[in-house]
C-alpha positions as CSV (number, residue, x, y, z in Angstrom):
1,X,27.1,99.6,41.1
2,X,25.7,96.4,43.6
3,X,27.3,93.2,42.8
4,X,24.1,91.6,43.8
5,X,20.4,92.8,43.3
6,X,19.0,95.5,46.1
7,X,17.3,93.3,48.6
8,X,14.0,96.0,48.2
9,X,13.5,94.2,44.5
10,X,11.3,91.4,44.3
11,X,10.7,89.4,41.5
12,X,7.0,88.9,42.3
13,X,4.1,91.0,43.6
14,X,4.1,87.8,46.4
15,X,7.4,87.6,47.3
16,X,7.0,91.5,47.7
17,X,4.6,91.2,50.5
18,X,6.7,89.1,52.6
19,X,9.0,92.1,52.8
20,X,10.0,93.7,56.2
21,X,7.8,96.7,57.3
22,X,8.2,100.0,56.3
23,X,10.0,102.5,59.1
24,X,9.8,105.8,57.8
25,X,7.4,107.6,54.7
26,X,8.4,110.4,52.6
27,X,5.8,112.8,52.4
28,X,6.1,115.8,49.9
29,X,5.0,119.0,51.3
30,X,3.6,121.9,49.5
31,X,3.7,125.3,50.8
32,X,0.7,127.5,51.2
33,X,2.5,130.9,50.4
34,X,4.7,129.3,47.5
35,X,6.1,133.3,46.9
36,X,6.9,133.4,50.4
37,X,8.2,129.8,52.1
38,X,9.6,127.0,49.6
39,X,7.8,123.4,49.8
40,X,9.7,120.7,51.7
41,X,9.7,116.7,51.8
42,X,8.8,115.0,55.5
43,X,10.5,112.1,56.7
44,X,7.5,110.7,58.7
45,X,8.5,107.6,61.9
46,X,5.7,105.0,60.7
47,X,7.4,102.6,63.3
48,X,4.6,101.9,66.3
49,X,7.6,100.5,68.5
50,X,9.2,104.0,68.2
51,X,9.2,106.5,70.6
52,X,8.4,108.7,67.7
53,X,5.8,106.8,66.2
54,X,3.8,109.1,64.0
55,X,5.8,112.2,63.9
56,X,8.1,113.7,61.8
57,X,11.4,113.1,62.0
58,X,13.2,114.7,59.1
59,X,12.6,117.1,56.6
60,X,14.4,118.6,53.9
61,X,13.5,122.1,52.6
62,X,13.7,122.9,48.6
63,X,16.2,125.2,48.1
64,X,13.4,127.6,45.3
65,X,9.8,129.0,45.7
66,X,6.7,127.8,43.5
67,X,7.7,124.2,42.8
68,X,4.5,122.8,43.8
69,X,5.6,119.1,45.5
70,X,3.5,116.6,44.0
71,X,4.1,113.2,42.9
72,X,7.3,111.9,42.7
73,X,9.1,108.1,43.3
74,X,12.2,105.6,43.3
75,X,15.0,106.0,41.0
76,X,15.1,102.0,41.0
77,X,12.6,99.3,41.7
78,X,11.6,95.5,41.2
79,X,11.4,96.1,37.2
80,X,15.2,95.9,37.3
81,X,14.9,92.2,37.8
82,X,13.2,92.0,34.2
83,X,14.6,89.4,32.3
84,X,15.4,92.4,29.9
85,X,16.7,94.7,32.0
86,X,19.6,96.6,31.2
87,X,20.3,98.0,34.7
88,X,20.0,94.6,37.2
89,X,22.4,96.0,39.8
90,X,21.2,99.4,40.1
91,X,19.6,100.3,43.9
92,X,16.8,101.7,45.5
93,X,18.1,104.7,46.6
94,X,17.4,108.3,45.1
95,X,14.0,109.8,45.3
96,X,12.7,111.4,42.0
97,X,11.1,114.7,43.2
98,X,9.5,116.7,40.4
99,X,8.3,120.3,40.8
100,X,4.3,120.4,39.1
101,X,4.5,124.3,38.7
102,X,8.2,124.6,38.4
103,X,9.1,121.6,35.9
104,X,12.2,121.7,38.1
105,X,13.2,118.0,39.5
106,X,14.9,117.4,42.6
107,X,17.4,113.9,43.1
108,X,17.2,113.0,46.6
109,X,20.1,110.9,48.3
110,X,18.3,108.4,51.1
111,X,21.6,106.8,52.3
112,X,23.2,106.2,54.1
113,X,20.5,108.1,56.6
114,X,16.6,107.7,55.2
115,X,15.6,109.9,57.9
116,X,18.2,112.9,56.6
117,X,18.0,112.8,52.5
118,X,20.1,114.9,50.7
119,X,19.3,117.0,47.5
120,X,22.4,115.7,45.6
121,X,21.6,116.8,42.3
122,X,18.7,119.2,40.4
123,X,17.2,119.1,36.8
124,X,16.3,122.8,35.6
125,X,13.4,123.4,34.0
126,X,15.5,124.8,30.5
127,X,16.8,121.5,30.7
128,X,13.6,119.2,30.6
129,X,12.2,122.2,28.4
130,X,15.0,121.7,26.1
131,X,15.7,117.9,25.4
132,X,11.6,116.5,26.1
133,X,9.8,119.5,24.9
134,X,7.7,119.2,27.7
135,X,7.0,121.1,31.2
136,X,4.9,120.4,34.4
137,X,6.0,116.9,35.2
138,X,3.7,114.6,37.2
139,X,3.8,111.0,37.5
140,X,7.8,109.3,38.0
141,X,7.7,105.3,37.8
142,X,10.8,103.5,37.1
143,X,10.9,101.1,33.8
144,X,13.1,98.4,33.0
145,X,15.3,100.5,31.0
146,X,14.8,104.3,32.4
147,X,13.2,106.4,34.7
148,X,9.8,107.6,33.3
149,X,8.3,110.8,34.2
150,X,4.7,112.1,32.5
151,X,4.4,115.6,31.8
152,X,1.3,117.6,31.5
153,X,1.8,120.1,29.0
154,X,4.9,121.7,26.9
155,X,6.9,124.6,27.8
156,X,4.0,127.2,27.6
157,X,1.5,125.8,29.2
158,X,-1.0,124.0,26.5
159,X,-0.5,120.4,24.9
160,X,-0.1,117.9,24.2
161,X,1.4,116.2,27.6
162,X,2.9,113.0,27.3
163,X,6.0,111.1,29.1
164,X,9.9,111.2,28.7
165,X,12.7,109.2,30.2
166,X,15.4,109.7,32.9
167,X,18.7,107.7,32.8
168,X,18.4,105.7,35.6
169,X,21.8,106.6,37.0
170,X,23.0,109.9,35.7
171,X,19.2,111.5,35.7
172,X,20.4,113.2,32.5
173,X,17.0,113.7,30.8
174,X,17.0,111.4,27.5
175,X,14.1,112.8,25.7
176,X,10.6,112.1,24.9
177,X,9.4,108.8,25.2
178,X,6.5,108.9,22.5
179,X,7.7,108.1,18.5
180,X,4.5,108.0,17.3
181,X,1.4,109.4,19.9
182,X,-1.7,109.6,17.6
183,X,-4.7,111.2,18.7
184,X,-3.3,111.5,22.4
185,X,-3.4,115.5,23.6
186,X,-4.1,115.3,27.1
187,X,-2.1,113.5,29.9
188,X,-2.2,112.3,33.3
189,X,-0.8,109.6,34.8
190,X,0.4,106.6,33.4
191,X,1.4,103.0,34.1
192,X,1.9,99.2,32.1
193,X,1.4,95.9,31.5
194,X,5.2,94.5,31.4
195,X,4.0,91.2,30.5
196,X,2.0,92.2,27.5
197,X,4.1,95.0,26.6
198,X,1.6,97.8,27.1
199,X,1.6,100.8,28.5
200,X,-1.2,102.7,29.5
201,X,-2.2,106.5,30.2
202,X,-5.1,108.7,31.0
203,X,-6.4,112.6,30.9
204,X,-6.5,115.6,33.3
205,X,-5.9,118.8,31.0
206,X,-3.2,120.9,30.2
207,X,-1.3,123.3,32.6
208,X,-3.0,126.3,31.5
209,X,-6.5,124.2,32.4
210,X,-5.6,123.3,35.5
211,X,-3.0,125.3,37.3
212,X,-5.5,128.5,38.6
213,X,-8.3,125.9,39.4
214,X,-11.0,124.1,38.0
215,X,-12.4,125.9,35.1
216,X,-16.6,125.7,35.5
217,X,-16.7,126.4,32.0
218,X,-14.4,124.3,30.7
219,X,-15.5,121.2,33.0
220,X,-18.9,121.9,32.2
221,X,-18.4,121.7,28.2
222,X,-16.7,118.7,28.9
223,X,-13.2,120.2,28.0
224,X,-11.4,117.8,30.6
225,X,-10.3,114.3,29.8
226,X,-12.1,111.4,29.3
227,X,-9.9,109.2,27.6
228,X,-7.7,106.1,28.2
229,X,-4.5,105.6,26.0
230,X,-2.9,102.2,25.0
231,X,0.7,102.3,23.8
232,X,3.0,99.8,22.4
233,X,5.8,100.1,25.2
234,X,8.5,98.6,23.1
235,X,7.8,100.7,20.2
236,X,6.8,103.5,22.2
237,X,3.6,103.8,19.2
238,X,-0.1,104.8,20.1
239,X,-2.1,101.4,19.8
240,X,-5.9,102.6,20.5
241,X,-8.3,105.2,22.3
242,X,-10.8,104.5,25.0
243,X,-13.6,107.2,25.3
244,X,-15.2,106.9,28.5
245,X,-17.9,109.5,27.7
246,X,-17.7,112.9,28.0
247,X,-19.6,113.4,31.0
248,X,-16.8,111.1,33.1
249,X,-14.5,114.2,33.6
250,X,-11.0,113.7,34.7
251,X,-9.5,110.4,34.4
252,X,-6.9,110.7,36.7
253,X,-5.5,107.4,38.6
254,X,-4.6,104.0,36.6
255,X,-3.5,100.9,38.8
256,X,-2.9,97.7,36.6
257,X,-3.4,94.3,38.3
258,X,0.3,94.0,40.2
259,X,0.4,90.5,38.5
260,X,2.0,90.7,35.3
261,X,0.1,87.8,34.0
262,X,-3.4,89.6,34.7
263,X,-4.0,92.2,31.4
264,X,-6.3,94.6,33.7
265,X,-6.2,97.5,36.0
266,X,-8.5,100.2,37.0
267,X,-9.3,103.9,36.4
268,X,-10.9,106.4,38.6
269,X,-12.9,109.2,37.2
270,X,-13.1,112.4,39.5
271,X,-16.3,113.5,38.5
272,X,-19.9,112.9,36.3
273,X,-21.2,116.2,34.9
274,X,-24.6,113.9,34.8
275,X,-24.8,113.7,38.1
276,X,-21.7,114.5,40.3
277,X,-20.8,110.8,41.1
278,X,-17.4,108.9,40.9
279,X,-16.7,106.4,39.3
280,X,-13.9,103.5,38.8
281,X,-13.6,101.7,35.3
282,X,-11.8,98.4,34.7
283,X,-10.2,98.1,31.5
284,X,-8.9,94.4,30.6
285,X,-8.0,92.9,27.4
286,X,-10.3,90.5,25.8
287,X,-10.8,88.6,22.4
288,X,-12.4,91.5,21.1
289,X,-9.1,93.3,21.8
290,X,-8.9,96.2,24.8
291,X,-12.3,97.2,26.2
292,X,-12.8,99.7,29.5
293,X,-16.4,99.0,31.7
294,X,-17.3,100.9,34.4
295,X,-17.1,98.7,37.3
296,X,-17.9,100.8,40.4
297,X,-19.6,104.5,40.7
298,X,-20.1,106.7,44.2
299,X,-22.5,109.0,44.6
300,X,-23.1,112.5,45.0
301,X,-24.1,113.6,48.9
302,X,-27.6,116.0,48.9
303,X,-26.9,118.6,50.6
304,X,-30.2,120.8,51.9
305,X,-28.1,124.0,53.4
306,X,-26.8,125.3,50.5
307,X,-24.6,127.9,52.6
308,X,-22.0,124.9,53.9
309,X,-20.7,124.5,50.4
310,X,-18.1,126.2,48.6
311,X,-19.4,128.6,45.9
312,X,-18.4,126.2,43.3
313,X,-20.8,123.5,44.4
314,X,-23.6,125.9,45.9
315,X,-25.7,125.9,42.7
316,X,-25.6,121.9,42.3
317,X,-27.2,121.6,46.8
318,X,-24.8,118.5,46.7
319,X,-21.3,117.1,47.8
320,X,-19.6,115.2,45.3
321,X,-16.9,112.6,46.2
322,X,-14.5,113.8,43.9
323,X,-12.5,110.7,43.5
324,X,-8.6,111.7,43.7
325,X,-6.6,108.7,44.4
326,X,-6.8,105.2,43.8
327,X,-4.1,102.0,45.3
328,X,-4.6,98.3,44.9
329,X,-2.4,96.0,47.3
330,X,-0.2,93.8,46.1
331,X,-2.5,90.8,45.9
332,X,-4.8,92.4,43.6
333,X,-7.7,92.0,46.0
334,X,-8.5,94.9,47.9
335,X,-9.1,98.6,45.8
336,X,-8.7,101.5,47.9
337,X,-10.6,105.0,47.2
338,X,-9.8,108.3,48.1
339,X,-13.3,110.9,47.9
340,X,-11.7,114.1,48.7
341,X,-15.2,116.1,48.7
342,X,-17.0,113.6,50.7
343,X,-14.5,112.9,53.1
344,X,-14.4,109.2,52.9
345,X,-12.1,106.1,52.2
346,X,-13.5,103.3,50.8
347,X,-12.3,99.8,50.4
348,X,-13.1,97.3,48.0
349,X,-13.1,93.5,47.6
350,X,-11.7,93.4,43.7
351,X,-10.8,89.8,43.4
352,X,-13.5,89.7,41.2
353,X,-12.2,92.4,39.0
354,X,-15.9,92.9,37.2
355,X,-17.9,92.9,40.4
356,X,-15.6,94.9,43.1
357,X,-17.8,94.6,46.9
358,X,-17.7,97.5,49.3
359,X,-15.9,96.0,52.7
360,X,-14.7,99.1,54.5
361,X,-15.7,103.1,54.7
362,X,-14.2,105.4,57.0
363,X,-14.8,108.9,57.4
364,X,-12.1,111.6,58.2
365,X,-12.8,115.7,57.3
366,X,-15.0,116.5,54.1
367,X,-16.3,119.5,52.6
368,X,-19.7,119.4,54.6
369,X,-18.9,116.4,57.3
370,X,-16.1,117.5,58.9
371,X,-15.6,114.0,60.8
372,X,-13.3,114.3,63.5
373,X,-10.7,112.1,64.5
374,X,-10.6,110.0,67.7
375,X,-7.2,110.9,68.7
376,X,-9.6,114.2,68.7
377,X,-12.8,113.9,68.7
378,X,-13.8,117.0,69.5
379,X,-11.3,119.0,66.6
380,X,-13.4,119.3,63.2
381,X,-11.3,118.3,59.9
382,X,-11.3,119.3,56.5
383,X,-10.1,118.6,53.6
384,X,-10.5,114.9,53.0
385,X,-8.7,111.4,52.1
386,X,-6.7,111.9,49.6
387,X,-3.4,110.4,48.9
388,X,-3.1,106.7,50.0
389,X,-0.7,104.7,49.8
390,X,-0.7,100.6,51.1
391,X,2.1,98.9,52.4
392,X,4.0,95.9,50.9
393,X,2.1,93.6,53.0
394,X,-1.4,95.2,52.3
395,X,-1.8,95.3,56.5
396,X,-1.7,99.1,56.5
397,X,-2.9,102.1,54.3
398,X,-1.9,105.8,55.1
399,X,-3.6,108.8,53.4
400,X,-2.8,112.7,53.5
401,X,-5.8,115.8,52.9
402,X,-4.8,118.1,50.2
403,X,-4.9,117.9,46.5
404,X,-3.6,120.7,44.9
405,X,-2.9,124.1,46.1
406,X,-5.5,125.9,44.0
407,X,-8.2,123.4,43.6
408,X,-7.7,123.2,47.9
409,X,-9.0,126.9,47.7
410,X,-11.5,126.3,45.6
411,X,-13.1,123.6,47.4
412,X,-12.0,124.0,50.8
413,X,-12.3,127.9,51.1
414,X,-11.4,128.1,54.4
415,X,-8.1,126.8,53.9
416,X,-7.0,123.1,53.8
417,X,-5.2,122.4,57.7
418,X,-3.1,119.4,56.5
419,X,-3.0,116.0,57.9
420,X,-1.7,112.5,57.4
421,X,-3.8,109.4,59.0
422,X,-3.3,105.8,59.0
423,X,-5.9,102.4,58.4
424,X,-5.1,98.9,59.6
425,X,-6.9,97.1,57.3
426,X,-8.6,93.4,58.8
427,X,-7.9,90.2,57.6
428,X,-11.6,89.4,56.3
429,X,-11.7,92.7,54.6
430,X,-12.9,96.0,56.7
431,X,-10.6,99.0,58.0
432,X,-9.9,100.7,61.7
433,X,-8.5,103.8,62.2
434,X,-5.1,104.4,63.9
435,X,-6.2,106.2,67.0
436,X,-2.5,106.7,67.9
437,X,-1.5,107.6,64.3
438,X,-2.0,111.4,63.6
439,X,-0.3,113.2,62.0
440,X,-1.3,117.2,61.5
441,X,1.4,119.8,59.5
442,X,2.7,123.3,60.2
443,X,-0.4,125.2,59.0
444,X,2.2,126.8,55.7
445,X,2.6,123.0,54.4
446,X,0.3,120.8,53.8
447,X,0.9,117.2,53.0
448,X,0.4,115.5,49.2
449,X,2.2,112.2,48.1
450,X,3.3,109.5,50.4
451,X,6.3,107.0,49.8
452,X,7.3,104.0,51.8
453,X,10.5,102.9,52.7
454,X,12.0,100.1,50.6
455,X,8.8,100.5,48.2
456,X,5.1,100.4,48.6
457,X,1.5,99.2,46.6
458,X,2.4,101.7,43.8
459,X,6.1,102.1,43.3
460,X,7.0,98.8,41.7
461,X,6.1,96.7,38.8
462,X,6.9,92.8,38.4
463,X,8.2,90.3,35.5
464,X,7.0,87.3,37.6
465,X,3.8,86.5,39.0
């Protein structure tokens, strides 16, 4: 135990952003053959005064097959300096590593050496199986008072998902975090509100939905989710339901405002079934209680050759962005969005939460585009933005290709090459490509989630504003 807070843990979203710049990012790596090669986790130099700048420079390999790297994050983070906290001197140090097809969990030692971590302890699945009653876990934040962890399903593969809790320094697995979870079936991510004691969660679909692909049939009757979830945190008690429609399929990414006086955040919705757009919704709390608005929506690409899609898409002659990832920086101002299918990052101006401005587009890979890169501009790309990640300081954004292994067949039948790519975003608003930062994978791993040293746009939370 610290005698003093870890200096990573900032009171404030603002003090947070005057943090030293990141070194190194963790990159989880899932392999392509999971039967045959394990997945591993990257160390990745992120340093441009480094002789190694934008290479990797560690990696540790899982000791089992088929654990499907996904999401994972910090043991500890700047919700310890709650004013309720009941764990102020615990550290940044561990990396929470859960296995989406295995529902195993890996504990990652990053000391004394972040660019050699150590698996120092794993959760079995019986075990998360046994004391949460639930399997395939997704999303890890870490809470004032535990490590949270969403799950997507229960032990055999159908609902309802939901989240349980970590201790944050034995890992034991407490049990689930839901007393009372009312209509809620389907789960996703999830994130809160510290300073209005809230939690919120959205909808993908059970394993069984979602682990050999997208279902047409199933996405097509609107069997997906297309629900937000508002929770009492404290008494861990489903509060109320917003439907977004059932044509807004998938309602995957939630990013509350950073400061914890500001009851808002946004959701991104893959996919319409009206008409193959995206779209972001802001939910905020008003007089009239909770409401959710959509605030932003990205539209489908025509496409006349039919023959450059994947048989999926072929019937619809159009490219849809298939919006996977969302991050807001730490100022709340600028929304970043991830459209896997059309191969473009956008930035947004959100300072106005209910009127978001487009200020930056770049274009890397994409199921028809391809877009090069112009460290090689020659070399066509695909798959397409799709995890990002901002830094502390909001001056840099990094983004990865592949989604999922299954869904990366599906849409990318050729077979996802996996990359990793870097932004510096401009004062004034706008993005420019890293031409010196490219990073491309061993063709059996390809890249998912990205974590920053010391903590990045969506591993903390804040008590102060």
């Amino acid at each position: 135990m610290r005698l003093q807070p870890d200096p990573t843990f900032y009171p404030s979203p603002r003090m947070a952003m005057q943090a030293p710049k990141e070194r190194v990012a963790f990159v989880a790596g899932l392999s392509v053959h999971p039967n045959e090669h394990p997945d591993a986790l990257f160390v990745v130099d992120v340093d441009p005064q480094s002789t190694s700048y934008g290479r990797i420079v560690g990696q540790v390999t899982m000791p089992n097959k088929g654990d499907e790297l996904h999401h994972f994050g910090w043991n500890a983070c700047s919700s310890a300096l709650c004013p309720y906290a009941p764990h102020p001197h615990v550290e940044r140090r561990y990396l929470v590593v859960p296995g989406l097809r295995s529902s195993r969990i890996y504990i990652l030692d990053t000391k004394p050496d972040p660019r050699n971590p150590q698996i120092v302890k794993t959760i079995e699945p019986q075990e998360v199986f046994q004391r949460a009653g639930y399997s395939r876990p997704h999303t890890v934040h870490c809470g004032p008072d535990g490590l949270y962890v969403s799950a997507l399903g229960n032990p055999d593969g159908e609902g309802p998902g939901g989240v349980f809790v970590l201790d944050h320094e034995t890992f034991d697995v407490l049990g689930r975090w839901e007393v009372d979870r009312g209509p809620q079936y389907l789960a996703y991510d999830f994130w809160w509100h510290l300073g209005y004691d809230t939690m919120i969660t959205s909808e993908w679909g059970t394993p069984k939905m979602i682990e050999d692909g997208v279902n047409p049939e199933l996405l097509l009757n609107a069997q997906y989710g297309h629900s937000l979830h508002l929770w009492d945190l404290r008494k861990r008690r489903h509060q109320q339901a917003l439907d977004l429609g059932k044509e807004h399929q998938m309602v995957l990414e939630l990013r509350p405002a950073h400061d914890p006086t500001k009851p808002y955040g946004f959701a991104g919705v893959v996919v319409s079934l009206k008409d193959l757009s995206a779209s972001i919704w802001l939910w905020q709390l008003t007089k009239e209680g909770w409401t959710v608005q959509k605030v932003i929506e990205i539209p489908a690409e025509p496409v006349e050759d039919a023959g450059l899609l994947p048989p999926l898409l072929q019937g619809f002659k159009a490219v849809p962005p298939l919006l996977t990832d969302i991050v807001l920086s730490l100022d709340d101002r600028f929304l970043y969005a991830s459209c896997w299918g059309t191969g473009e990052l956008r930035q947004y101006d959100v300072s106005d939460p209910l009127h978001p401005k487009l200020t930056g587009s770049i274009h890397l890979g994409g199921i028809v585009r391809r877009a090069a890169h112009p460290q090689n501009p020659d070399k066509p790309l695909n798959g397409g933005p799709q995890m990002v990640e901002a830094s502390r300081d909001g001056q840099r954004v990094y983004f990865t290709n592949s989604l999922y292994r299954t869904w990366d067949e599906q849409f990318y039948p050729d077979g996802v090459r996996s990359w990793m790519a870097k932004v510096d975003v401009l004062p004034g608003g706008g993005m420019r490509l890293d031409p010196n930062f490219f990073l491309e994978f061993d063709e059996t791993l390809r890249a998912h989630q990205i974590r920053l040293e010391g903590g990045d746009a969506s591993s903390d939370s804040y008590c102060f504003p």
